[in-house]
C-alpha positions as CSV (number, residue, x, y, z in Angstrom):
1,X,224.2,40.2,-3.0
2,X,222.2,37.2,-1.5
3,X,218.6,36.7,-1.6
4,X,216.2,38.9,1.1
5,X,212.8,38.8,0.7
6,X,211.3,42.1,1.5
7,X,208.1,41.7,3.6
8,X,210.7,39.4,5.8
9,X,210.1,41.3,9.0
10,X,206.6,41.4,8.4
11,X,206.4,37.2,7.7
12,X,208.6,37.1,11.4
13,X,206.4,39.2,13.0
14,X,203.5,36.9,11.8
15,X,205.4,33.6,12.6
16,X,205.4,34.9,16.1
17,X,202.0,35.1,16.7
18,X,201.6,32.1,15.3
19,X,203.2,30.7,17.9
20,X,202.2,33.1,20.4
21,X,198.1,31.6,19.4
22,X,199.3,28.2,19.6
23,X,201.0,28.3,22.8
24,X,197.5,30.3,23.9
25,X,195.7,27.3,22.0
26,X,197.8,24.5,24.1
27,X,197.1,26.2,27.4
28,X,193.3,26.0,26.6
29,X,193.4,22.8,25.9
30,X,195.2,21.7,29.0
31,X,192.5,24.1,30.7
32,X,189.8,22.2,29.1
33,X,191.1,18.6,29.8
34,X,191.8,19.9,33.5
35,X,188.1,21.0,33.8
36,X,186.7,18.2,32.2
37,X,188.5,15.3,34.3
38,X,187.1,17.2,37.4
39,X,183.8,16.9,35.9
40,X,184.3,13.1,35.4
41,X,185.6,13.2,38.8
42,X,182.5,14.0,40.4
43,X,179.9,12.0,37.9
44,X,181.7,8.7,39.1
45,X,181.5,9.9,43.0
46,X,178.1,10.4,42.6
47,X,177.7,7.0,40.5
48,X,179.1,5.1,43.1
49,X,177.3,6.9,46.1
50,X,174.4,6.2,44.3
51,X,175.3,2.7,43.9
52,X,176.5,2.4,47.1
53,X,173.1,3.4,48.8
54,X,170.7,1.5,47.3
55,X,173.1,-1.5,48.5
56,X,172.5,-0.2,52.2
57,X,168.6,0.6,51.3
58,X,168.8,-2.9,50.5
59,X,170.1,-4.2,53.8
60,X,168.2,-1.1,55.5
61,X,169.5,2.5,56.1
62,X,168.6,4.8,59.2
63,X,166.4,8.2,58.0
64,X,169.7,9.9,59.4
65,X,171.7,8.2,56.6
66,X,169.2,8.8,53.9
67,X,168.9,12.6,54.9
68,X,172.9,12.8,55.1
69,X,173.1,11.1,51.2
70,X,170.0,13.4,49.6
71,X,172.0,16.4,51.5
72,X,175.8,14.9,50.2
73,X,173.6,14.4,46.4
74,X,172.5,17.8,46.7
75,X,175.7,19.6,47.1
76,X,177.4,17.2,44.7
77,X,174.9,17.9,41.8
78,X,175.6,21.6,42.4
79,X,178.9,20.9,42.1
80,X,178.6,19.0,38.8
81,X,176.3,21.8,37.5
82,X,179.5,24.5,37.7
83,X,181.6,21.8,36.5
84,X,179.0,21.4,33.3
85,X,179.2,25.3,33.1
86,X,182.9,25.4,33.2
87,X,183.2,22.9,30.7
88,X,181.1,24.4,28.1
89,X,183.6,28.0,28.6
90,X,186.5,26.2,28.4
91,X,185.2,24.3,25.1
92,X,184.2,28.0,23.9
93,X,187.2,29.3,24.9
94,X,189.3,26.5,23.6
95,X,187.5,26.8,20.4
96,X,188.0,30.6,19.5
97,X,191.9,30.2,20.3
98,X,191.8,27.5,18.0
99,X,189.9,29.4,15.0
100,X,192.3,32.4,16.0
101,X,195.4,29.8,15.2
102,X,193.9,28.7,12.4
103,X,193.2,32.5,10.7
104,X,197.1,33.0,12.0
105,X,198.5,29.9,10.4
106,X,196.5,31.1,7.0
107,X,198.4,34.0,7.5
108,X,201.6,32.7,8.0
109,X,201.1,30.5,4.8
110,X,200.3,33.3,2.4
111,X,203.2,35.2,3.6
112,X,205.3,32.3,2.9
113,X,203.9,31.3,-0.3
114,X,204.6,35.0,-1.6
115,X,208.3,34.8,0.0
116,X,208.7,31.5,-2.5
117,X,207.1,33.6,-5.3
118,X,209.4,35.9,-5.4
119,X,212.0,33.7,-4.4
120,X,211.7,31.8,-8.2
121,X,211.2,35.7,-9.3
122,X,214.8,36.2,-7.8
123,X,216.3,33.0,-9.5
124,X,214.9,33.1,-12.6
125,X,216.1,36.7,-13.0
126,X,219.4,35.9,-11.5
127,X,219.7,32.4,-14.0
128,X,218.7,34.9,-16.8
129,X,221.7,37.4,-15.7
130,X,224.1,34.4,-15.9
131,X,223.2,33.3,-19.2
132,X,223.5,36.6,-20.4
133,X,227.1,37.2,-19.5
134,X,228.0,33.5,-20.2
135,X,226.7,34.7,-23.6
136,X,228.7,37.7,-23.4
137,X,231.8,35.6,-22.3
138,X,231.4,33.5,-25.2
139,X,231.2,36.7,-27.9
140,X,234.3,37.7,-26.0
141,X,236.1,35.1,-26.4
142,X,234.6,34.3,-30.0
143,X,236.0,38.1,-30.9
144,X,239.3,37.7,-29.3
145,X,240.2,34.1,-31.0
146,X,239.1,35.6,-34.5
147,X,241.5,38.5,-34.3
């Protein structure tokens, strides 16, 4: 009879939502990075509008043009405000799927650390059952040869 480690199913079951909280980990992290780019994104449009007007206030600029960049400012600092806000709920997010893997992987690892426990258990015990009929062997054969 082979070795089988009796909370196997149990260590399975755990191994799979390991995974299952690290694939949800990886897809917040994406979700994050996604977010986050878009937030770039619209910091370094409105760095180089900025930059661009005050070359044309420079050279002069019609009151049209100025109301038309305060307005296009406006609406892309609102824009960069949801982008801020989205950012910090995918960080939070991102965050509690992490600690989540991290309290699954813990689990994992105990689980595993028991299954090799009582793996040396099982081969000790089964090391000690082979020395003992070696031992018996050699009584055996001690018996037989002195007859």
């Amino acid at each position: 009879m082979g070795y089988q480690f009796r909370f196997q199913k149990v260590l399975d079951l755990k191994e799979n939502e390991k995974e299952k909280s690290l694939s949800e980990y990886n897809e917040s992290v994406h979700e994050f990075e996604q977010v986050a780019e878009k937030l770039y994104d619209c910091l370094k449009k409105k760095e180089v509008l900025e930059s661009n007007t005050h070359e044309k206030l420079n050279n002069g600029m019609s009151v049209q043009e100025i109301r038309h960049f305060q307005q296009f400012v406006s609406n892309l600092e609102k824009t960069i405000l949801h982008y801020q806000n989205l950012v910090v709920i995918t960080r939070n997010k991102m965050n509690e799927k992490q600690v989540r893997l991290m309290e699954k992987n813990i689990e994992v690892k105990k689980y595993e650390k028991m299954k090799s426990k009582h793996f040396d258990v099982y081969a000790s015990e089964l090391k000690e059952n082979e020395q003992k009929e070696m031992d018996d062997l050699s009584i055996q054969a001690y018996m037989f040869r002195g007859n």
